[in-house]
C-alpha positions as CSV (number, residue, x, y, z in Angstrom):
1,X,54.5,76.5,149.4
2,X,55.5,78.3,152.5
3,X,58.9,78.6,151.3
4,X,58.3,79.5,148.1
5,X,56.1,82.7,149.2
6,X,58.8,83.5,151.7
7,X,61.1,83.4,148.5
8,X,59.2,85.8,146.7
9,X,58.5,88.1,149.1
10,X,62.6,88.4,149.6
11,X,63.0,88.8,146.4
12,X,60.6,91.3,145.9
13,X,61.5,93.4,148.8
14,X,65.6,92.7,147.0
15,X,64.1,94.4,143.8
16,X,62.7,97.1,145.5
17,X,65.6,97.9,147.6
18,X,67.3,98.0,144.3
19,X,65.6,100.0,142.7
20,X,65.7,102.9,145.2
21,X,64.9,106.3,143.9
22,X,66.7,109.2,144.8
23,X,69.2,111.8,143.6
24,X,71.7,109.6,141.8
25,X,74.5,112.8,141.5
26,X,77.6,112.7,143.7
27,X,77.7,116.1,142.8
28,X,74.5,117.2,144.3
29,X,74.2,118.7,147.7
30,X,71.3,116.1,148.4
31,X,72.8,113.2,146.8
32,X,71.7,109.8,148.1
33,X,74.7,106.9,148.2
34,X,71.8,104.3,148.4
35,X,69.5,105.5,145.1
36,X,69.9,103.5,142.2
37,X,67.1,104.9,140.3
38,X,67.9,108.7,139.7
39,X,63.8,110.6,140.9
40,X,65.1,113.7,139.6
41,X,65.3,115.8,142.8
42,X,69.1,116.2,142.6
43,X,69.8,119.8,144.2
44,X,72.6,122.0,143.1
45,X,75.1,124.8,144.9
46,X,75.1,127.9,142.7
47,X,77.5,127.6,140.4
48,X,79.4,130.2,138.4
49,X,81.9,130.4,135.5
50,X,83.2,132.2,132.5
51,X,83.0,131.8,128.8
52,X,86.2,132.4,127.0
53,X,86.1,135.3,123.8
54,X,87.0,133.6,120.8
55,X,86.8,137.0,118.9
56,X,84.7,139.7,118.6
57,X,82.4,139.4,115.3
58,X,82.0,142.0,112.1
59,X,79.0,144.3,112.2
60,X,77.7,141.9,109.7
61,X,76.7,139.5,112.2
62,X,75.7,142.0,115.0
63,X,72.4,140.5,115.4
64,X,73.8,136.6,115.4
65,X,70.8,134.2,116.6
66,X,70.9,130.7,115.8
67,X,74.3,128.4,115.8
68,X,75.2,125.1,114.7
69,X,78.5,123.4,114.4
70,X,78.8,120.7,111.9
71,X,81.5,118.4,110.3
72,X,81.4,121.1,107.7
73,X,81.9,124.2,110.2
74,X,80.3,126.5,112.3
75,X,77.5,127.9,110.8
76,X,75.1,130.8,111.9
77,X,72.2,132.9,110.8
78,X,71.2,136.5,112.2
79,X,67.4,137.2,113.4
80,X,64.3,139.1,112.9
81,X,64.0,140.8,109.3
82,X,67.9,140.3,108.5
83,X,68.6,139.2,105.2
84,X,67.5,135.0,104.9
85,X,71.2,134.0,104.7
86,X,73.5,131.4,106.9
87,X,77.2,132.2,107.7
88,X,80.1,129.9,107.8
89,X,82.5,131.3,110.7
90,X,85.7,130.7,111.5
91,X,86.3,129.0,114.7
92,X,89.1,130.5,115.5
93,X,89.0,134.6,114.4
94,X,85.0,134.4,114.1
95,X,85.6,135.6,110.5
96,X,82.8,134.9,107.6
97,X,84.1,132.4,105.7
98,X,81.1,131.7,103.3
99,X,77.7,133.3,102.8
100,X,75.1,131.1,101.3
101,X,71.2,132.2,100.7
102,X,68.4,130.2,101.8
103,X,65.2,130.2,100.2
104,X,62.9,131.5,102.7
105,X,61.6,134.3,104.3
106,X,63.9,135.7,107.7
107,X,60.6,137.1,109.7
108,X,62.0,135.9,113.0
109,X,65.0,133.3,112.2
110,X,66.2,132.2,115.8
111,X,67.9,129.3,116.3
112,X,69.6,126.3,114.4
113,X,69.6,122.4,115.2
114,X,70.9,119.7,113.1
115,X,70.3,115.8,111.9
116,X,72.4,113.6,110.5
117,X,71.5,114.4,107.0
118,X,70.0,118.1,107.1
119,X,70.3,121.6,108.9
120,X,67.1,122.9,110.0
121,X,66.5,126.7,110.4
122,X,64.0,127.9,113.1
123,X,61.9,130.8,112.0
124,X,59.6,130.8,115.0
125,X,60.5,133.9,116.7
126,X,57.2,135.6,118.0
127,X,57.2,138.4,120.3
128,X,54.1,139.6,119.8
129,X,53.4,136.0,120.1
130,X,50.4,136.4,117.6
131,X,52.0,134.5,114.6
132,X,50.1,132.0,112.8
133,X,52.9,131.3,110.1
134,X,55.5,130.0,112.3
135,X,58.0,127.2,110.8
136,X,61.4,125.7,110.7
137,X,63.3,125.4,107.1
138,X,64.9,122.1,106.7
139,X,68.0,122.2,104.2
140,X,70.5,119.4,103.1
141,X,73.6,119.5,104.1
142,X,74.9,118.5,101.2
143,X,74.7,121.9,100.1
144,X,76.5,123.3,102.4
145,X,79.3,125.8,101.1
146,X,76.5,126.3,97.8
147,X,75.8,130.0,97.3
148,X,72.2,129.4,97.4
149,X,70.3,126.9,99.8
150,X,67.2,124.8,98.8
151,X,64.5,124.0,101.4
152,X,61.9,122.2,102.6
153,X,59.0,123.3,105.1
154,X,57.8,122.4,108.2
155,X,54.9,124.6,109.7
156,X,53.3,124.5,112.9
157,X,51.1,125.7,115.8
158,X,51.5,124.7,119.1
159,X,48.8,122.4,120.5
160,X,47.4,124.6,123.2
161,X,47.9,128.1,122.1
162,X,44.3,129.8,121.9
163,X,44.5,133.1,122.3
164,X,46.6,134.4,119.3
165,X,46.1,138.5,120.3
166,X,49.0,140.8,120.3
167,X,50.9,141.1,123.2
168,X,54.6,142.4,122.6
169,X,57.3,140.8,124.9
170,X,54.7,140.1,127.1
171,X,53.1,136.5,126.2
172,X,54.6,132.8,126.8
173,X,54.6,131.7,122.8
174,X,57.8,133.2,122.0
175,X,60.5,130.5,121.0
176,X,64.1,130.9,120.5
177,X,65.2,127.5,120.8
178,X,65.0,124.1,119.3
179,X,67.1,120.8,119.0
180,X,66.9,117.6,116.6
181,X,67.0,114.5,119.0
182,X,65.3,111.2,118.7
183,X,64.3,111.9,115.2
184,X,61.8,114.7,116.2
185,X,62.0,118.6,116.6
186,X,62.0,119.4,120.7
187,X,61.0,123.0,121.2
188,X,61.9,125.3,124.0
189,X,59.8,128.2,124.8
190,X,60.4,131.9,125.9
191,X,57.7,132.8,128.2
192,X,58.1,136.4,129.0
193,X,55.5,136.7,131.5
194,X,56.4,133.5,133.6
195,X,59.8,133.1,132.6
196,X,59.7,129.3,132.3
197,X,60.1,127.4,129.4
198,X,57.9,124.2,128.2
199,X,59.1,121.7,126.0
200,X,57.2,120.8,122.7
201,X,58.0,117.7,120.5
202,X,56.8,117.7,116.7
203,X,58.2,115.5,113.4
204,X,60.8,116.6,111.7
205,X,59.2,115.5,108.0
206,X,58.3,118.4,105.8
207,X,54.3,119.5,105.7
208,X,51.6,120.7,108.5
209,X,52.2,119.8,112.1
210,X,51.4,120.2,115.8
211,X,53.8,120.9,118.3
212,X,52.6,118.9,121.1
213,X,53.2,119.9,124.8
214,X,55.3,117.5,126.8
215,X,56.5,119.1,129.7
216,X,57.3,122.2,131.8
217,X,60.5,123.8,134.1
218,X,61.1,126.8,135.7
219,X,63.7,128.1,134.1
220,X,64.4,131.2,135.7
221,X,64.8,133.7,132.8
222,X,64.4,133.8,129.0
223,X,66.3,130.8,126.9
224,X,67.1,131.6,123.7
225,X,68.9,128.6,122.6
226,X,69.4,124.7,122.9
227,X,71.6,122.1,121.6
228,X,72.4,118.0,122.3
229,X,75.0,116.0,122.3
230,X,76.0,112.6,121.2
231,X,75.4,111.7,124.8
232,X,71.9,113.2,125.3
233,X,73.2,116.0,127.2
234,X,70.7,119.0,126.8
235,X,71.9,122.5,127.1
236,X,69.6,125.4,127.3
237,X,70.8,128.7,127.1
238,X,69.3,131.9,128.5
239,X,69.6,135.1,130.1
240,X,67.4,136.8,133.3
241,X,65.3,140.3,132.0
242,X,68.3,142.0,134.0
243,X,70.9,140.8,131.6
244,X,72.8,137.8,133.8
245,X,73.5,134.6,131.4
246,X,73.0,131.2,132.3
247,X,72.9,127.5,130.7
248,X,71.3,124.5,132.4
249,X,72.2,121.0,131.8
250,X,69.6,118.8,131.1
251,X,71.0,114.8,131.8
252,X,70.3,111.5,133.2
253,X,66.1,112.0,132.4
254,X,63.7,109.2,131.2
255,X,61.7,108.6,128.4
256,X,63.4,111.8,126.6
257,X,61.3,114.0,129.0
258,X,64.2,116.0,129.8
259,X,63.4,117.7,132.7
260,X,62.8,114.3,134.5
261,X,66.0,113.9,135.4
262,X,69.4,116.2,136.9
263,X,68.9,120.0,136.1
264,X,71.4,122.2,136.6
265,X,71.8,125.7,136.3
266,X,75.5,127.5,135.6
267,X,76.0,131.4,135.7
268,X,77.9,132.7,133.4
269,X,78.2,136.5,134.4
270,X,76.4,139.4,132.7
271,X,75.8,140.9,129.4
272,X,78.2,144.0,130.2
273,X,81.0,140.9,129.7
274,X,78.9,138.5,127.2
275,X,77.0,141.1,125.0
276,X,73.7,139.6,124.6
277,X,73.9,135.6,124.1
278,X,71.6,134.6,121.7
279,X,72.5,130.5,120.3
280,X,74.6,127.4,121.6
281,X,75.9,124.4,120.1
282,X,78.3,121.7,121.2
283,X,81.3,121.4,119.2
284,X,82.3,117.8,121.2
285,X,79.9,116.3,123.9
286,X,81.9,118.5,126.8
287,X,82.5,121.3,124.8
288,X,80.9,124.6,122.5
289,X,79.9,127.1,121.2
290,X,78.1,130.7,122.4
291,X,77.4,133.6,120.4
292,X,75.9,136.3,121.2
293,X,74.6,139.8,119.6
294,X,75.2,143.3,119.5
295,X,74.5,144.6,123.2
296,X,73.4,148.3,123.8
297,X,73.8,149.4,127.5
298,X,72.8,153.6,127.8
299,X,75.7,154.9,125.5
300,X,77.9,151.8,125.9
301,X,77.9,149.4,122.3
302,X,79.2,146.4,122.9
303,X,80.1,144.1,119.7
304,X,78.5,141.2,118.9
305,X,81.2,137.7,120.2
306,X,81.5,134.0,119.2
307,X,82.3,132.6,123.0
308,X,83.3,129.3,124.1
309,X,82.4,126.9,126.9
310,X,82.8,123.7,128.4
311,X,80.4,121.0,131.0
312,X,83.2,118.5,131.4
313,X,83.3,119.5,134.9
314,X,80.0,119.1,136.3
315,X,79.2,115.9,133.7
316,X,82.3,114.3,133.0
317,X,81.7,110.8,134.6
318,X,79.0,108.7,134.5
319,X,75.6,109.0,136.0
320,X,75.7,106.9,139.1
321,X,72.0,105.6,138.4
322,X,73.8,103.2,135.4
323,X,76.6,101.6,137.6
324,X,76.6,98.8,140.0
325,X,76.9,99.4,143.6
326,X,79.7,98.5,144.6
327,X,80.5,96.8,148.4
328,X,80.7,98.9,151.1
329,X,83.5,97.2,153.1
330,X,85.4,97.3,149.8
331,X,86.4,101.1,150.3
332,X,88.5,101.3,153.5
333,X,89.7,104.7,154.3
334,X,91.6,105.9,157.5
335,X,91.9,107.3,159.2
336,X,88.3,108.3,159.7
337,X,88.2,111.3,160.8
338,X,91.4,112.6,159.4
339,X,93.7,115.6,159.7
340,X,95.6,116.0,156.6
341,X,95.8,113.1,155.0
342,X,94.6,109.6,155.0
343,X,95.4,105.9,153.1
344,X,92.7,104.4,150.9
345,X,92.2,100.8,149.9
346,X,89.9,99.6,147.4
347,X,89.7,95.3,147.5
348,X,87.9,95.1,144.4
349,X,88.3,95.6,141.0
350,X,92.3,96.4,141.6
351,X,93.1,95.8,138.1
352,X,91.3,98.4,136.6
353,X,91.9,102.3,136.5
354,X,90.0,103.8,139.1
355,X,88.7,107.6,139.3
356,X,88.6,109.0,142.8
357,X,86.5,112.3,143.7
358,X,86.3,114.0,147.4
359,X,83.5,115.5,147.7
360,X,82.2,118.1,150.2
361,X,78.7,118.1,151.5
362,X,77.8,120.9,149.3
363,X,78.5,119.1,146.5
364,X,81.8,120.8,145.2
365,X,84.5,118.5,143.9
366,X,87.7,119.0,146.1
367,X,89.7,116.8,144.9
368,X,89.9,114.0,142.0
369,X,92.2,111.9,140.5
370,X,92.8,108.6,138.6
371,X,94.8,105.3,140.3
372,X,95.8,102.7,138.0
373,X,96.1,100.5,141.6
374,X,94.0,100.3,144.2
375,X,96.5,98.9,146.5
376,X,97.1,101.0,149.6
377,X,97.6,104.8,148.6
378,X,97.8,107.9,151.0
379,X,95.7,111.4,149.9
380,X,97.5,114.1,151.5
381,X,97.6,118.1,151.2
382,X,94.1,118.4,153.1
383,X,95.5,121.3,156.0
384,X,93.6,123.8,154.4
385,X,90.5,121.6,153.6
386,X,87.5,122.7,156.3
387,X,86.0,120.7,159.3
388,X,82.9,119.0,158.1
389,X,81.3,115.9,156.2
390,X,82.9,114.6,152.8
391,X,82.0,112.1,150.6
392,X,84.6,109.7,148.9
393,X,83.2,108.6,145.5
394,X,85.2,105.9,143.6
395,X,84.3,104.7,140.2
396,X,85.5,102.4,137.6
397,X,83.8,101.9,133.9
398,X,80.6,99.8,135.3
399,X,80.8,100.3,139.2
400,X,80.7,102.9,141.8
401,X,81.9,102.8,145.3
402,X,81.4,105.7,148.2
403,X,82.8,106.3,151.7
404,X,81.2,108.9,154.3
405,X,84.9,111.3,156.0
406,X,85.1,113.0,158.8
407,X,87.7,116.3,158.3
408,X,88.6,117.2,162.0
């Protein structure tokens, strides 16, 4: 009896040693080798890029809202009191291929999201966040490229809004943004007077519903649109009241409570360069779609733009929390601390490709590549790398190994 309690309690105190929760992102500035579990705490360096100008759009779509890119094309819808029509635009020139009219009213369309089966059209725009007729038209796709759209109707009110008086651009039951995902309807807040965001989760089926609120996250700014990937990746797409775009990407969460899990935020420079950015929607699950509005500055006009971007780089491998652990004394690297260069061996899994990152301690990938051998190798070119603490993460398709370096 003795030994079998003692057998227990080891393997107990095995499973929870396991199971350590931490930050699970090699890419995060408090990333914990020894967490299995991701906690969600992963911390991010700011990080900044640039979307890429497809083309600049007509004047027709100068107030360009909601986007959604299907097997079918790219198709988009302008906003508030526009005429209740969806565009088909060229990927490539951002010309208007095809105009089709939907069967509903355009009181505040602003944003898009899509099923297997159907494309759903989000007129819940509210501003003066006093509207009691808010809904999202679902149409079939297989009427796509039709010249007139048939719907179906789903209306809702949001499960604890109680105060429905006026209050223009200054309330928190505006919403710009909405995704399909796990057969429901997610929806994505713009709070003007907190400037977070809180997710709501409601059916897709036509007829009466609730939104019902599931969680909330500091956003930082005003997001006016969403889309998911085949992956589960979440992007949220917003600007700051002083015109500065963003995106954070929502991945790794539990339980489809998205901001459980790794959030981070990318900057993508200001309206001045964007106009105003408005919807979002992944074209692949690293890549997509921006577009973005007619934006007025003083006496400067700036045209309304479809824009491209890409999160390959900051989610392109794996979350750590679903691989193995590899062994520690698998990874030799020397020498430790190096100079400018130093050899790597990896003693297991040598017949698979490997994919090597250096990492530094704030996170930033210096270096990555892939070895189809894991024999000996040397890593050079480092002269011009800084002194400090760097992190060598190896991975293959089901394990993950990862070495502490010392640059000198």
């Amino acid at each position: 009896m003795r030994i079998q309690i003692l057998a227990l309690l080891l393997f107990c105190s095995f499973s929870f040693a396991y199971a350590q929760e931490g930050c699970t992102d090699p890419q995060a500035t408090n990333y914990d080798a020894a967490a299995m579990t991701n906690d969600g705490s992963c911390l991010y360096p700011g990080t900044s890029a640039s979307l890429a100008l497809v083309a600049n759009l007509t004047s027709e779509m100068e107030e360009i809202s909601g986007l959604a890119h299907t097997s079918s094309g790219l198709w988009a819808h302008n906003d508030a009191s526009n005429a209740n029509e969806i565009y088909e635009i060229d990927s490539l020139t951002g010309a208007v291929l095809h105009t089709a009219l939907v069967i509903g009213d355009n009181v505040d369309w602003e944003d898009m999201a899509e099923s297997e089966d159907h494309i759903f059209v989000g007129d819940l725009g509210n501003n003066p966040g006093n509207r009691t007729d808010l809904k999202i038209y679902r149409l079939n796709k297989s009427e796509l490229g039709d010249n007139i759209m048939n719907t179906q109707t789903i209306e809702f009110t949001y499960s604890d809004q109680t105060d429905f008086s006026e209050n223009w651009n200054n309330n928190d039951y505006d919403c710009e943004a909405f995704i399909y995902h796990n057969d429901s309807l997610h929806l994505f807040t713009k709070n003007w007077v907190d400037n977070q965001t809180r997710h709501y989760v409601m059916s897709a089926e036509p007829g009466t519903h609730v939104a019902e609120l599931r969680e909330t996250f500091n956003v930082g700014g005003l997001i006016t649109g969403a889309d998911v990937n085949d992956e589960g990746t979440i992007v949220l797409l917003g600007y700051t009241e002083v015109g500065f775009t963003f995106v954070w990407i929502l991945f790794d969460y539990t339980d489809f409570h998205y901001f459980s899990g790794n959030k981070r935020k990318i900057e993508y420079g200001t309206g001045l360069t964007n106009s105003q950015t408005e919807g979002i929607a992944f074209k692949n699950n690293q890549e997509g779609f921006i577009c973005a509005e007619q934006f007025d500055v003083g006496q400067i006009e700036l045209p309304p733009k479809l824009l491209t971007f890409s999160i390959e780089e900051w989610v392109e491998n794996e979350p750590v929390a679903t691989l193995e652990l590899g062994s520690s004394k698998a990874l030799e690297v020397y020498p430790n601390p190096f100079e400018q260069a130093f050899f790597v061996t990896l003693s297991e899994n040598q017949n698979q490709a490997i994919h090597f990152t250096l990492i530094n301690a704030l996170g930033n990938k210096m270096w990555n590549g892939t070895r189809q051998s894991t024999q000996q190798f040397e890593l050079n070119g480092f002269e011009d790398l800084a002194p400090g603490f760097y992190t060598l993460v190896a991975k293959s398709k089901d394990t993950v190994w990862q070495k502490r370096l010392v640059k000198k």
